[in-house]
C-alpha positions as CSV (number, residue, x, y, z in Angstrom):
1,X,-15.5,25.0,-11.8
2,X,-15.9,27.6,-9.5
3,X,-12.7,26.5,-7.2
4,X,-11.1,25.5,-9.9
5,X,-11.3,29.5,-11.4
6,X,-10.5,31.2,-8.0
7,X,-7.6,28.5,-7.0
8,X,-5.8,28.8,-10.3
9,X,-6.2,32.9,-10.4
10,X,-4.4,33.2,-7.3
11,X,-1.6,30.5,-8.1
12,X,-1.0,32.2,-11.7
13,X,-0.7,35.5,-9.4
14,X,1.7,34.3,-7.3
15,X,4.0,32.4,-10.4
16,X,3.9,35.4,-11.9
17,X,4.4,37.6,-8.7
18,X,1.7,40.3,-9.7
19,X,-0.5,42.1,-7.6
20,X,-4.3,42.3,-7.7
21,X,-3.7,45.6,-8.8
22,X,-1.6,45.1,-11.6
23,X,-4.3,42.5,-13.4
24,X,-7.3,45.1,-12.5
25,X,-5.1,47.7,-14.3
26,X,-4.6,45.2,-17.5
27,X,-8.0,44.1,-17.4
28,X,-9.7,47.6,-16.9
29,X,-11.6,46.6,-13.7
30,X,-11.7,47.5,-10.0
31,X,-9.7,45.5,-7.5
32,X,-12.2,44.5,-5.9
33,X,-13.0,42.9,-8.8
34,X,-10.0,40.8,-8.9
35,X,-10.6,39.9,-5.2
36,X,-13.7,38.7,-5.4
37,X,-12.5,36.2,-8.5
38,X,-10.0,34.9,-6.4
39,X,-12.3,34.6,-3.2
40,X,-14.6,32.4,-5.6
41,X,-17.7,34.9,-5.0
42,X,-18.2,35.4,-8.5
43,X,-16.9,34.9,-11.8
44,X,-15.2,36.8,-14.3
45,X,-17.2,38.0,-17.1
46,X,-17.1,35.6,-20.1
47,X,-14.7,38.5,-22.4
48,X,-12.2,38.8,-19.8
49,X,-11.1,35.1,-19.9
50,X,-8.7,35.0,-22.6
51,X,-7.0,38.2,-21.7
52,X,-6.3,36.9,-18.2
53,X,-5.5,33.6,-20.1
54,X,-3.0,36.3,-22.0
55,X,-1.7,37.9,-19.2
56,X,-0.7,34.5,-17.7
57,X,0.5,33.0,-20.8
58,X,-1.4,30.3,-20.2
59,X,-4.9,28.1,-21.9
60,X,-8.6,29.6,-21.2
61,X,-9.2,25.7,-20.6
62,X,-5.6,25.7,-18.8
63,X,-7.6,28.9,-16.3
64,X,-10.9,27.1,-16.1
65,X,-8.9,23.9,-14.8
66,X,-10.4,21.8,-17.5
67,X,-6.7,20.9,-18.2
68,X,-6.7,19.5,-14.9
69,X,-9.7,17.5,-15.3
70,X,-8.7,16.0,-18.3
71,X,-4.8,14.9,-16.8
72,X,-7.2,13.5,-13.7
73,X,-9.4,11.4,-15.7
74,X,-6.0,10.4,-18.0
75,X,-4.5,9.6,-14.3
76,X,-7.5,7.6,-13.6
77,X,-6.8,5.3,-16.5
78,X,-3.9,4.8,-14.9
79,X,-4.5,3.7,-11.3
80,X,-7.6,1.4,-13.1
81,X,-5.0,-0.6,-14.5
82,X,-2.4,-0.5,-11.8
83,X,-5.1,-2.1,-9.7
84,X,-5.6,-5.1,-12.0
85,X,-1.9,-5.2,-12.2
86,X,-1.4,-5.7,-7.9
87,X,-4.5,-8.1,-7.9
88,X,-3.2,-10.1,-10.2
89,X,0.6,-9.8,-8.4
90,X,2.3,-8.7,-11.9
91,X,4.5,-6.3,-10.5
92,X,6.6,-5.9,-14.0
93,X,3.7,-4.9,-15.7
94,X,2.6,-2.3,-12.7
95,X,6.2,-0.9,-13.2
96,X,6.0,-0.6,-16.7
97,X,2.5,1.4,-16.6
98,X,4.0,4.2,-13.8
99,X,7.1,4.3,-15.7
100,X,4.9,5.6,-18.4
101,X,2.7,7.8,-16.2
102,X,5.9,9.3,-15.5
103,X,6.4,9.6,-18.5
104,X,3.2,11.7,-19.5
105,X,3.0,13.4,-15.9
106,X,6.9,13.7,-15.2
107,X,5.8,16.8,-12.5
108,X,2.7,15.1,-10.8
109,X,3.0,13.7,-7.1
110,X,0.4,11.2,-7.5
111,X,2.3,9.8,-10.6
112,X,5.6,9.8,-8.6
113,X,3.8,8.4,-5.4
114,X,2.3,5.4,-7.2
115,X,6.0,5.0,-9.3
116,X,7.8,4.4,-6.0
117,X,5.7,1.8,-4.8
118,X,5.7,0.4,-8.0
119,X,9.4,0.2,-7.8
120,X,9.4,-1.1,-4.3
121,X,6.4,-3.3,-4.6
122,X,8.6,-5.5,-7.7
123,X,11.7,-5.0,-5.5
124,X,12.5,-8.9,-6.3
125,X,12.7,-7.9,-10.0
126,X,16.1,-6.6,-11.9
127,X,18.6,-5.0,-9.4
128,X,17.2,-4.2,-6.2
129,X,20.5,-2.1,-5.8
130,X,19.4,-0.1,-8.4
131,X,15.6,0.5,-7.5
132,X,16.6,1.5,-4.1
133,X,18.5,4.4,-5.5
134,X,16.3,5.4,-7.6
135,X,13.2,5.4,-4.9
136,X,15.4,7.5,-2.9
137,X,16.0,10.0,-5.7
138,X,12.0,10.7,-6.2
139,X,11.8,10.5,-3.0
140,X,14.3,12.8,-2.2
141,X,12.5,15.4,-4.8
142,X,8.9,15.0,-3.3
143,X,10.4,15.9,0.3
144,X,12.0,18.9,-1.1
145,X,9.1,20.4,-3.6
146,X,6.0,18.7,-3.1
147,X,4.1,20.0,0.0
148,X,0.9,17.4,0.1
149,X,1.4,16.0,3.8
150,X,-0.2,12.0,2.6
151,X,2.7,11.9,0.0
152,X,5.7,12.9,1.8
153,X,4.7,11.0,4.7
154,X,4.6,8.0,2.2
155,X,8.3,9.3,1.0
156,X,10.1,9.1,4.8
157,X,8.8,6.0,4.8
158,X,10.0,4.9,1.4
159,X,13.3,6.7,2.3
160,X,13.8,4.2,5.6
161,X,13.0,1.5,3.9
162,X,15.6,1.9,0.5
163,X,18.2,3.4,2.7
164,X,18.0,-0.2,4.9
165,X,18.0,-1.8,1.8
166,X,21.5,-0.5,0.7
167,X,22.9,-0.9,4.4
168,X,22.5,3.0,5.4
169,X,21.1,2.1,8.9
170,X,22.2,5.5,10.3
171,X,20.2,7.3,7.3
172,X,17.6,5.0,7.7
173,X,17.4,5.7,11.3
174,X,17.6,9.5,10.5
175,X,14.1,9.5,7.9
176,X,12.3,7.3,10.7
177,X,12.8,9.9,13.0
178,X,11.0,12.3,11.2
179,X,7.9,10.5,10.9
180,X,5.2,10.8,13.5
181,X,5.1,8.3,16.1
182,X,2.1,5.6,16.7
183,X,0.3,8.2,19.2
184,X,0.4,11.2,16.6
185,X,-1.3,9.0,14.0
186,X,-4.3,10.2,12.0
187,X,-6.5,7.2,13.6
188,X,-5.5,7.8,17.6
189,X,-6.7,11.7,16.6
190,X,-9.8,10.7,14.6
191,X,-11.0,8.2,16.9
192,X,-11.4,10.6,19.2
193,X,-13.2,13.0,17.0
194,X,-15.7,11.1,15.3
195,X,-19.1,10.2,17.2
196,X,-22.3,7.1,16.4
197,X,-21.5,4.7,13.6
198,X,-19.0,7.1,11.5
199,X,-16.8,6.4,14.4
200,X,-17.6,2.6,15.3
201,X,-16.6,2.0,11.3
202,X,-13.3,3.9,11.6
203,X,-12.4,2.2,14.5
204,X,-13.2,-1.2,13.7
205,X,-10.8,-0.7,10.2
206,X,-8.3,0.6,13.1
207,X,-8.6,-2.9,15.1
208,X,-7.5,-4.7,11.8
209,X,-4.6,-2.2,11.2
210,X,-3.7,-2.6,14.6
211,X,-3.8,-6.1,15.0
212,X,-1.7,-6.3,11.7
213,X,0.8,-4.0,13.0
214,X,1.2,-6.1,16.2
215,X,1.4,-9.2,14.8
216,X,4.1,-8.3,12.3
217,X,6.1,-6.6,15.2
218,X,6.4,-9.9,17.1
219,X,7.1,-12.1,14.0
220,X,9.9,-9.9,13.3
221,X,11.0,-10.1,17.0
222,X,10.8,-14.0,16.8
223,X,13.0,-13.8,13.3
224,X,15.2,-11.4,13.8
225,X,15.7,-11.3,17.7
226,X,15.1,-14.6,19.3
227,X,17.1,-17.4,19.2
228,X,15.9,-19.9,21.5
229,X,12.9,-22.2,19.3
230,X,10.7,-22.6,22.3
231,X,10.4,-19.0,22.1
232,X,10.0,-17.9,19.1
233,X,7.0,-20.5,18.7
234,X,5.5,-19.3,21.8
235,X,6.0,-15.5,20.2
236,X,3.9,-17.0,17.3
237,X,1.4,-18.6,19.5
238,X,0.6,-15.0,20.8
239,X,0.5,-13.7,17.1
240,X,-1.5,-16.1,16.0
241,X,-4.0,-15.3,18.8
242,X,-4.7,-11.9,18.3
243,X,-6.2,-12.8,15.0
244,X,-8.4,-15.4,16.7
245,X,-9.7,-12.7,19.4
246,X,-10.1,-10.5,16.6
247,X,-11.9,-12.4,14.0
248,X,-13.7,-14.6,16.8
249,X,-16.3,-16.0,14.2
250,X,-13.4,-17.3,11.9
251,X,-14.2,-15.0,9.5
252,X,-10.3,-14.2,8.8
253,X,-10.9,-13.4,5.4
254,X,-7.5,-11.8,4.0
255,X,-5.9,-12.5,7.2
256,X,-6.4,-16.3,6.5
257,X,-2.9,-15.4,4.4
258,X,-1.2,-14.3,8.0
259,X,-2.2,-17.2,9.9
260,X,-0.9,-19.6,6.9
261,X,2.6,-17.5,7.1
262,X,2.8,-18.2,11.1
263,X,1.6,-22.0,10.6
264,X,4.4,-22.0,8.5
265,X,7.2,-20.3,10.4
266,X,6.5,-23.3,13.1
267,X,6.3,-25.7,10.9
268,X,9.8,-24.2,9.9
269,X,11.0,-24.2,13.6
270,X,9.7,-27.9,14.3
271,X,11.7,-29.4,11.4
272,X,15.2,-27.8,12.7
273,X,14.0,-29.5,15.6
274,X,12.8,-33.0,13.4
275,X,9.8,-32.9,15.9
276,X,7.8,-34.8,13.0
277,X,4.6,-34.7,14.7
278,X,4.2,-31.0,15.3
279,X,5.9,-30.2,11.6
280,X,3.0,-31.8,10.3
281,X,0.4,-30.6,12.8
282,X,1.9,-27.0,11.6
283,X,1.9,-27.8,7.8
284,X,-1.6,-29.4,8.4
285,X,-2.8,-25.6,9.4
286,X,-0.8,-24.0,7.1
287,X,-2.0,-25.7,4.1
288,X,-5.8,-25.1,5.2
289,X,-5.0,-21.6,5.4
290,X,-3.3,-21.1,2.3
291,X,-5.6,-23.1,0.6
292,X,-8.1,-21.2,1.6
293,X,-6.5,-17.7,0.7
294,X,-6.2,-18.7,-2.9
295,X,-9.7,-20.2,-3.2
296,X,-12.4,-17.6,-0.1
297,X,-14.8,-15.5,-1.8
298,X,-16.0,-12.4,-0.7
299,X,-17.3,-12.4,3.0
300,X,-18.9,-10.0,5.2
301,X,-17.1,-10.4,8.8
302,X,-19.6,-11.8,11.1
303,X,-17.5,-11.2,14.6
304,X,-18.4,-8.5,17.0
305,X,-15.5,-6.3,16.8
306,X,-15.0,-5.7,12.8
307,X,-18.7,-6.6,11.6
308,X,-19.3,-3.6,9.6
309,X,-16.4,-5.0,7.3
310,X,-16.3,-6.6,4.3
311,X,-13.4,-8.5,2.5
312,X,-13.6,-8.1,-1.1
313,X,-10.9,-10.3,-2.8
314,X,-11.1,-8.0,-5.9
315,X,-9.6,-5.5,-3.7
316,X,-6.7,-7.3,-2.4
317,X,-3.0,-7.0,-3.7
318,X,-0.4,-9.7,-4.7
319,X,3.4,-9.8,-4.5
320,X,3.3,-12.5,-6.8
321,X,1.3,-13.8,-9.9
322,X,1.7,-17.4,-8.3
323,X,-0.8,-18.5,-5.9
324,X,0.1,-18.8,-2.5
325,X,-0.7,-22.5,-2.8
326,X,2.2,-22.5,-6.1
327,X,4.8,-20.6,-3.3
328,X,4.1,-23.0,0.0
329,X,4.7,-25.7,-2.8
330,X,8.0,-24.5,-3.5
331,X,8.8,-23.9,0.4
332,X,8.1,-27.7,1.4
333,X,10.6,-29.1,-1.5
334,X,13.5,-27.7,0.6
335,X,15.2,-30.5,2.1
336,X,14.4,-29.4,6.0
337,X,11.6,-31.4,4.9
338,X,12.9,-34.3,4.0
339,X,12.8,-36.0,7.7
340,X,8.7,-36.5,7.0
341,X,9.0,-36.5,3.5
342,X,7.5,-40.3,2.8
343,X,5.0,-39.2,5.6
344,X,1.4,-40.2,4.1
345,X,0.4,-36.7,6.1
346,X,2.8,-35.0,4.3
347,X,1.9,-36.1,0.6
348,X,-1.6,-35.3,1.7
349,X,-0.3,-31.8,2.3
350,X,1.5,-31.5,-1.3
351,X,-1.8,-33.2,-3.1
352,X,-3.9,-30.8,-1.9
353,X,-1.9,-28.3,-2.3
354,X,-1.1,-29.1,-5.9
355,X,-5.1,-29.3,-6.7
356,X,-5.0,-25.9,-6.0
357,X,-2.0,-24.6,-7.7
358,X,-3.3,-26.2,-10.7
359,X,-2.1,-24.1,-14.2
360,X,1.1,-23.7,-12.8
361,X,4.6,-24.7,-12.7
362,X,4.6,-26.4,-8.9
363,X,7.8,-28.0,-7.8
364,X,7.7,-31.8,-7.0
365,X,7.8,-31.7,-3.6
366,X,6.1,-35.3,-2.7
């Protein structure tokens, strides 16, 4: 309480644009008085609290910061249900909930934070026009007023991405440039810092973002860059390695949902090529992965360099209320597919894959 007394003193002070002085002289006490209060040394005595409260126009609860706590623990609520909401890939009703956040907190940045991933998260649903725009416009109002570093970090990037969205590359190009590079990131300065296990913890969650990040630069370089096929599966070869230096146990654990996505981006490149044998060498993988992202429990990672990690699937978050065994369902009824089709290794595939996508609506791709 005692931060809570001293922090909102001096902010009331400063709304208000008072001097010490000017509240001793209302309140009848010395200035050092005042200083103190605001220094959080001491208190003010019990009798003076709703006069300040008076002079500030504001709540004796609104002074104390019990306000505060009670919009924190309302906030709370919030995020409680927002995680069940990405768990379970219902991104309408995560929407809905911030929407009404906003609502009740139309001024907090925490609120407005978790609103524009909302919006960007469920970018697939309603007008995607139309959520860009409107990320861009909270955005735009958390660069401009809000001056917590983690959120408007999180706006530039948001910024970058909904400007791409709408085909403002030049704009897009402009917020990326105002973001700190990969060598000014927290983790390059903290690993550095931090000494015995504190640091051997924070680096091994460092490995996994950093292996992440590399292995989604070089499948975009394979989509996006490359056109000849030989490449682009040899570029997810390499990406598919890191995870297997990294997680040398097999203990992929979320990251089994990476490996199932590259497994499938060859299988896509070996049926352009109607190379039938390595389609369904790829699928083969692909569908052991998968299967086993929609069905691993918890794990504690057993390989050297991230074995202070656990993976708690409770903890993970979904685009999508289907499984991923439901989606790879849809993906093999495309007619690229249709050269292996009959294959018995390819109804193998779609059976098990259909056990597992079980309760819902899977498209008949056998």
């Amino acid at each position: 309480m005692e931060l809570s007394i001293c922090n909102n003193l001096k902010e009331r002070r400063k709304l208000k644009g008072n001097t010490q002085e000017e509240l001793a002289a209302f309140l009848s006490v010395s200035i050092t008085a005042v200083s103190k209060w605001e220094r959080g040394e001491c208190y003010p005595d019990i009798e003076h609290l709703p006069r300040i409260a008076t002079f500030y126009d504001v709540t004796v609860d609104t002074l104390l910061g019990v306000d505060e706590a009670r919009k924190q623990a309302r906030i709370d609520e919030y995020l409680k249900k927002s995680f069940h909401y990405t768990n379970i890939g219902d991104g309408v009703k995560n929407l809905e909930l911030w929407r009404e956040a906003e609502c009740e907190f139309p001024n907090d940045w925490s609120v407005l934070n978790n609103l524009v991933f909302a919006l960007s998260y469920g970018i697939t649903y309603g007008n995607s026009k139309e959520r860009h725009l409107e990320i861009i416009s909270i955005c735009k109002r958390i660069l401009d007023k809000c001056t917590i570093d983690t959120y408007r970090n999180r706006a530039i990037w948001h910024l970058c991405m909904a400007n791409n969205g709408l085909g403002n590359t030049e704009k897009a190009k402009e917020y990326a440039n105002k973001a700190p590079s990969i060598y000014d990131a927290q983790e390059n300065m903290m690993t550095r810092i931090l000494r015995g296990d504190e640091l051997l913890e924070f680096s091994q969650v460092y490995i996994i973002q950093l292996a992440e990040m590399l292995a989604q630069e070089m499948k975009i370089q394979a989509i996006s860059c490359i056109k000849n096929y030989s490449e682009k599966k040899q570029i997810f070869h390499t990406a598919i390695k890191i995870f297997e230096l990294i997680f040398d146990k097999g203990d992929y654990g979320f990251y089994v949902c990476r490996l199932a996505e590259l497994y499938s981006r060859l299988a896509e490149i070996s049926a352009k090529e109607e190379d039938a044998e390595e389609t369904l060498i790829y699928l083969d993988e692909a569908t052991k992965y998968t299967i086993l992202s929609d069905t691993q429990e918890n794990i504690n990672h057993r390989s050297l360099l991230v074995n202070r990690q656990v993976y708690e699937r409770e903890g993970t978050t979904r685009s999508l209320m289907e499984n991923d065994s439901h989606v790879m369902l849809e993906e093999l009824a495309d007619s690229r597919y249709n050269f292996v089709r009959n294959d018995h290794r390819f109804c193998a595939v779609v059976e098990a894959l259909q056990k597992v996508a079980a309760g819902s609506v899977a498209p008949n791709a056998s």
